[in-house]
N, C-alpha and C positions, 0 to 999 in steps of 0.2 A: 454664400452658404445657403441652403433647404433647412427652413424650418422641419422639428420632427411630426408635424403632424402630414406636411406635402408629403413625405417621405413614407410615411406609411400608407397613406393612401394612395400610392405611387404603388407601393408593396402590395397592397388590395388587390387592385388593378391586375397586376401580372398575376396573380396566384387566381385570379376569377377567371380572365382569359387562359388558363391552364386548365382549368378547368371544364369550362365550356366548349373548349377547341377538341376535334375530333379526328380522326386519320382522316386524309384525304380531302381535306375540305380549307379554303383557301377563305379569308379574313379580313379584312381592308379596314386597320384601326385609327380610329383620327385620336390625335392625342394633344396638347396643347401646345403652344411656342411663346417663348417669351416677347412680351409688346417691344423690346431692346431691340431686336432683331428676329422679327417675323416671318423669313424664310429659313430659320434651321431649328431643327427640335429640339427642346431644352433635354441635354445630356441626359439627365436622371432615367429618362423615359426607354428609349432601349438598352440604356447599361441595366437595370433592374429587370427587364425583359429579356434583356439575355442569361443575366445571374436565376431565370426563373426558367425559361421554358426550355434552355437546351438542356439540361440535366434532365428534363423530366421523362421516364418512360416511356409516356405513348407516342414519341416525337422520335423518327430514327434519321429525320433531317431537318434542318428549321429555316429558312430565306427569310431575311429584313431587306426592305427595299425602304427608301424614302425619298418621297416626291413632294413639291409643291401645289400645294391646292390652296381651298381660301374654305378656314372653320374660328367661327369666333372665338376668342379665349378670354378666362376671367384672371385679370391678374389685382393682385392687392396693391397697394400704395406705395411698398418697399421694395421691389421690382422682383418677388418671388412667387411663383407660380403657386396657384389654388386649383387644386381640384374638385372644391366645391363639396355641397353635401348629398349630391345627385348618385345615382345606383350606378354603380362603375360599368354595368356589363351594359348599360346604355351608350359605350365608346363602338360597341359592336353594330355593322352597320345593319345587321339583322335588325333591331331593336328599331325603332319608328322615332321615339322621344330624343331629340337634343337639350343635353343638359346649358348649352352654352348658347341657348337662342337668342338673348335677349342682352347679349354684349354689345360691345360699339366696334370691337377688332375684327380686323377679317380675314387675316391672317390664318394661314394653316398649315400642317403637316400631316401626308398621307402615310402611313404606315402599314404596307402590305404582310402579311406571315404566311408561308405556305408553307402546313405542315404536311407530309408526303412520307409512304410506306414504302421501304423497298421492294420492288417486284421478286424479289429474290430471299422475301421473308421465311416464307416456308420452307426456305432448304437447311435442313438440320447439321451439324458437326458431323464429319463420320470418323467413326472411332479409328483410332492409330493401326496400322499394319502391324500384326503380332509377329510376325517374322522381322522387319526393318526396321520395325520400331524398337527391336531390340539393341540394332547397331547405334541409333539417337540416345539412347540410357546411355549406353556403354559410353562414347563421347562424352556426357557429361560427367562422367565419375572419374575423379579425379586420382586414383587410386592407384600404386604402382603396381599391384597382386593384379589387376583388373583382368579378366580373360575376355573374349569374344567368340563364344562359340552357339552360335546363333545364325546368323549368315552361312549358308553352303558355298563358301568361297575358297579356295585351296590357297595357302599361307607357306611359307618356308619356313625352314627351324628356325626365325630371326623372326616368325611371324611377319614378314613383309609378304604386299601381294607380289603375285611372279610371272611374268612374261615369258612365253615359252623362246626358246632359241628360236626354235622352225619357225614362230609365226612372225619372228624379228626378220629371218631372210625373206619370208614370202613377204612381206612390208616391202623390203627394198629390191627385189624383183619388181613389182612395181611400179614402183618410182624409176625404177634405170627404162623399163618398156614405158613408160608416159600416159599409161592408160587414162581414159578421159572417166568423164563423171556424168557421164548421157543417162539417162534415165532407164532402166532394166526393165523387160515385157512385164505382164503381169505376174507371169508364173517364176519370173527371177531369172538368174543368170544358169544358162543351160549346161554350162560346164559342172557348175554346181549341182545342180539338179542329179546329173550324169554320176557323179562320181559320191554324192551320200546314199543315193540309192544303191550301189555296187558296193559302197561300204556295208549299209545296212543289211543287205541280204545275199551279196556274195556274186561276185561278176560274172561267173556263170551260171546263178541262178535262172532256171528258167521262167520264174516269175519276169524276168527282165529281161530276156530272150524273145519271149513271146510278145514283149511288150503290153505286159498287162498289169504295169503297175504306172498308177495317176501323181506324177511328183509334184510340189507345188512349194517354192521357196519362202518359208514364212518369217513372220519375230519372234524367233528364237521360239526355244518350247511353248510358251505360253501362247504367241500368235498361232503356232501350228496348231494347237488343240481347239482355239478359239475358233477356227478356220472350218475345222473338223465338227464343233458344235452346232456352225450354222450350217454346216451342211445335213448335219443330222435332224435338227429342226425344221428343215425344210423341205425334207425328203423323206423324212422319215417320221410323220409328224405323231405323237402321242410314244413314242419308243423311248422307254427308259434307258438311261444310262447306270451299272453299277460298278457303284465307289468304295473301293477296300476301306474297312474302318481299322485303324486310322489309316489317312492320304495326306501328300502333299495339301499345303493350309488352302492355296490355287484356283485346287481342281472345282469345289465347290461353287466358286465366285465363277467359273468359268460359265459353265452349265447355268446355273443360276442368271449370269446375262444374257445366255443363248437362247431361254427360256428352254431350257430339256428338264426333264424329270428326272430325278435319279431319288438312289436308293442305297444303304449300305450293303454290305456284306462281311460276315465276319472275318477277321485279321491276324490280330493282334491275340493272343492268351497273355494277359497278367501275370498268370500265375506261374507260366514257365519262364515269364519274358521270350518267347518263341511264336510258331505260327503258328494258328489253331486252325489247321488244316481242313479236318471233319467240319467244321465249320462254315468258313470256305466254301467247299463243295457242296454243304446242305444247302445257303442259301442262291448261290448261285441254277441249283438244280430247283428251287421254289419259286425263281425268278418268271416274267412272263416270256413267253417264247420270241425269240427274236430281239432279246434287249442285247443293248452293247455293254459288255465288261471291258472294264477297262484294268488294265493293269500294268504293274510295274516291270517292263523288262529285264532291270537289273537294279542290285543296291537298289532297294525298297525305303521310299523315303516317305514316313522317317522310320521307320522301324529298322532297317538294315539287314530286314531281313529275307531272303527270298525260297522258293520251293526249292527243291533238286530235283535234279532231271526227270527222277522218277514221276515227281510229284505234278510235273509241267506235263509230263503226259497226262496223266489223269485228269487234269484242268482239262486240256484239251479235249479228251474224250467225252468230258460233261457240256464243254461250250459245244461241240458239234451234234448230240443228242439234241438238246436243247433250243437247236437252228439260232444258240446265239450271233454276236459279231464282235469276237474279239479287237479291243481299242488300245493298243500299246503306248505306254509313254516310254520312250528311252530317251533321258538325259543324262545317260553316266558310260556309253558305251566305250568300252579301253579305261577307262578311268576306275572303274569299279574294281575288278582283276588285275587289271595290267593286260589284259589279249583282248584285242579289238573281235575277235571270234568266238571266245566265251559267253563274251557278252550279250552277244546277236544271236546266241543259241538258243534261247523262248521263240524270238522270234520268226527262228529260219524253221522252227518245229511246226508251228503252225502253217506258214507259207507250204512247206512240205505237203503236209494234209491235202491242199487243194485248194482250204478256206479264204475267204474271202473279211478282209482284215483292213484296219488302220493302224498307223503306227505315225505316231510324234516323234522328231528329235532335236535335240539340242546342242552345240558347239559351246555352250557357255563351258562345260566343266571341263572336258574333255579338250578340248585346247585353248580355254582358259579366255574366250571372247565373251565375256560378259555383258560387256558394254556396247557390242556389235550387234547384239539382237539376233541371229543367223543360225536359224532351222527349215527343219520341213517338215511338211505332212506328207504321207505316203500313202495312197489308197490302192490295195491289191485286190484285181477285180479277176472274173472269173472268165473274161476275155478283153481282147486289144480295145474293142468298139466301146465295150461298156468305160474302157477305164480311159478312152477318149472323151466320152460325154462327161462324167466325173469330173475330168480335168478342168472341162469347160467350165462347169459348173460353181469350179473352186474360184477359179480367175474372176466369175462373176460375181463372185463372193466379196472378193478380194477388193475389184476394183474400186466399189463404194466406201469400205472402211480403208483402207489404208493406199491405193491405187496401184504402190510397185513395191517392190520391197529395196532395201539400203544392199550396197554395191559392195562395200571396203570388205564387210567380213566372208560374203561369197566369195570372193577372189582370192584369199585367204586362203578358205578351204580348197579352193577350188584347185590352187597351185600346191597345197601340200600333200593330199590325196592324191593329186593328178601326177606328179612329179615320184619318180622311185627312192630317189635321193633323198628328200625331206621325207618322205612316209617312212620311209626307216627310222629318219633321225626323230620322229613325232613318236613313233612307238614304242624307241627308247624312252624320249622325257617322258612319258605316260607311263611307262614303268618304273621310273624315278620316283614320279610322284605318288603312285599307285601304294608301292615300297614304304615310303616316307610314312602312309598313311597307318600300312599296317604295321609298320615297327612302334608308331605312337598306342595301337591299338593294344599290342601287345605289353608295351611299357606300363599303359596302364591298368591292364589285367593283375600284372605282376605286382604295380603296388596296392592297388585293392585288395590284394590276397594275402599279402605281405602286412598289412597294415590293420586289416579287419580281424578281432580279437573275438566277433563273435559265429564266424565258422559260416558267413554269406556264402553261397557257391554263386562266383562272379564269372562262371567260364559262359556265359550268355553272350558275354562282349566279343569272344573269341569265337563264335557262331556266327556274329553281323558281316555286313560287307558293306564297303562304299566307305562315303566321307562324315557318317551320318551312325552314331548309337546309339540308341534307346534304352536309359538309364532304367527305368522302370520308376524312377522319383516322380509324386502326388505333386498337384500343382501348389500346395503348401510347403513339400519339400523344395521343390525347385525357385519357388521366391526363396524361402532361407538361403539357397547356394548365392541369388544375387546379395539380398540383403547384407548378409553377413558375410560374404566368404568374395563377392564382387563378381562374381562367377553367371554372364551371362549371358540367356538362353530360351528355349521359347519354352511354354509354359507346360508344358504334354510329358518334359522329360528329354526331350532329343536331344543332343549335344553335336555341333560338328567338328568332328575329332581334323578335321584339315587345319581348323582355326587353332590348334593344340601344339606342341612343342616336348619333344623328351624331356627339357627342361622342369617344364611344369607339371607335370603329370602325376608327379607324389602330391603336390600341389592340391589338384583336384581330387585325387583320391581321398584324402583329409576330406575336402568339400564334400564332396559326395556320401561319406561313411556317416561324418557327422548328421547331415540332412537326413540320411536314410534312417538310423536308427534314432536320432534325438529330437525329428520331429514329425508328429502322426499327424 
């Protein structure tokens, strides 16, 4: 047994060395052994140095090492150690005075502490993905109402994800041909390449005739824009980018790693729940000459909501005054409408013109490869040479970040587009699904209308398009829909009506009605 007085002077000891110890800076403590046996440390000594210094703040890792050396000790008569009445911080080997000079033992223990700072101190939390991080709530809540419409993922009336028919046979097409897994050029699989281009702007397109469009196989939407941003950064250096207010959450982060400048432009009107057009067009016409706008080619996410043709001219007629450079994102072509032609029709307006354009797309929604990552970027240039060196240019891009792009969902596409048989039967499911979205759409027009006692005109919802509504709910309304109602969603208002169910849809309409008038 430790008398209480070793004990506390034991306790000293560790709370003075906690003291005096600093980041980065390494310790060498002699501490005492008992004369019983002179080569092991009496216990007390780092069990209290550990009860003391690993908890302590400034310590974010602590090393005991113990070695044999020779340091005299004072022991009493009873065979328990003294730590005498000497200044404890005199155990530190800074300190010159040995309090144990003038013992007979010579016995010792070395006690090394190295207390050390993570190199990796500075790097802060980064706050949760407001988009995905929706899907992680939603898992947690244990609730049987619980909805998820939050993710732009397409769901069946059973709310299960859904694998398309066509991309089940082009799977095992596949497998029966044995295709290997070699590693694909930079610019990707050129079948691929071939037949989203000819999707996008139409196989007789003379943009693709002429060979003046730059294809280059990316990851999925987001790698193609990314792809697009260092090229614009690079080439294009001080050239803003503008970003309809609101945009996908994305776009921002995208530009913002690329280092490109951007800027909004107005969107959204509150007050109609619609486009504010005039708006739009003012500041796009304010903009500096030569910026890239970017915009949504179809189903406007998240708003849902897009120009009419009229109105796509007029855009046009301002981007080409302006010598801007119109920047497409399409991630929703066929999927938006149900006609893979509808959709590409912003698109093919512009190409028409003459102009000289970018355009993003995506396979995630549209046939449903989410998980394959598998798009392009497309740069339409104003001849074959220029949109040769472009190309170059992309690949050189490419090579350092990501080096080739992934095979499985090129081949994918590659056989469903390519093939007459499957493109039929893909334009079917894509009108299935298309269908499914807006009969949800309209179910829940109908009980909002049905349900809403104080005269809301909800025909807004019946104007959107895509997978994707914009409630017009405050982000105080829209936490009430989770909080209380389980109902959730990102915080702007969007809902994505694919995650939805005819089932549920009175459901939310309650959610919705409640939130919008009972909480300001």
């Amino acid at each position: 047994m430790y008398s209480a007085s070793a004990i506390d002077k034991a306790t000293e000891f560790c709370f003075l060395l906690c003291h005096e110890t600093s980041y980065n800076y390494k310790y060498s403590i002699r501490v005492p052994v008992t004369e019983s046996n002179p080569h092991h440390c009496d216990p007390i000594i780092p069990l209290l140095l550990a009860m003391t210094i690993i908890p302590s703040k400034m310590m974010a890792s602590t090393m005991l090492s113990l070695v044999s050396a020779a340091l005299p000790l004072q022991e009493n008569h009873k065979g328990k150690m003294n730590l005498g009445s000497s200044d404890c911080s005199s155990f530190l080997r800074k300190e010159k005075r040995n309090p144990f000079m003038k013992t007979k033992s010579f016995g010792r223990i070395n006690m090394a502490i190295a207390v050390n700072t993570s190199r990796f101190e500075g790097v802060t939390m980064a706050p949760p993905d407001p988009i995905l991080g929706v899907s992680e709530a939603f898992r947690a809540d244990n609730s049987e109402m619980k909805l998820n419409l939050g993710v732009g993922a397409y769901r069946t009336e059973e709310l299960q994800p859904y694998v398309l028919n066509v991309v089940k046979k082009a799977e095992n097409l596949m497998l029966e041909r044995g295709e290997n897994k070699e590693y694909l050029p930079i610019e990707g699989l050129a079948a691929f390449n071939k037949v989203t281009a000819e999707l996008l702007f139409g196989a007789g397109n003379p943009v693709i005739e002429q060979q003046r469009v730059a294809t280059v196989q990316g990851l999925s939407g987001t790698g193609s824009l990314r792809l697009a941003a260092a090229l614009i950064e690079r080439y294009f250096p001080g050239a803003k980018v503008l970003i309809s207010s609101p945009t996908w959450g994305n776009h921002k982060n995208i530009f913002n790693d690329a280092r490109v400048p951007w800027s909004e432009y107005r969107y959204y009107d509150p007050k109609t729940v619609g486009l504010d057009f005039d708006g739009m067009i003012s500041d796009i016409k304010a903009a500096p000459e030569g910026s890239f706008v970017l915009l949504h080619g179809c189903a406007h996410n998240p708003t849902g909501i897009d120009p009419t043709p009229e109105q796509w001219e007029k855009i046009a007629d301002v981007i080409q005054e302006k010598n801007h450079i119109p920047f497409f994102d399409v991630a929703y072509q066929g999927f938006a409408s149900g006609s893979l032609d509808a959709d590409a029709s912003s698109v093919r307006l512009f190409a028409a013109r003459g102009m000289e354009l970018l355009v993003a797309q995506s396979y995630s929604k549209n046939l449903g490869l989410y998980a394959e990552r598998i798009g392009a970027i497309n740069v339409v240039c104003s001849s074959a040479d220029a949109a040769a060196r472009v190309k170059s240019q992309l690949k050189r891009i490419a090579r350092p970040m990501y080096s080739n792009p992934p095979i499985h969902g090129a081949r994918i596409v590659a056989n469903v587009v390519g093939d007459p048989a499957l493109f039929n039967e893909w334009k079917e499911e894509m009108e299935l699904m298309a269908g499914r979205i807006k009969n949800v759409r309209q179910k829940l027009f109908d009980s909002l209308s049905a349900k809403d006692k104080c005269g809301k005109d909800w025909s807004f919802i019946l104007k959107q398009i895509g997978m994707f509504s914009f409630t017009g709910l405050s982000k105080v309304q829209s936490e009430n829909m989770t909080n209380k109602w389980h109902v959730y969603m990102t915080k702007d208002g969007r809902i994505s009506l694919a995650g939805l169910s005819l089932a549920k849809c009175e459901y939310l309409a309650d959610a919705i009605i409640d939130s919008f008038h009972c909480v300001s």
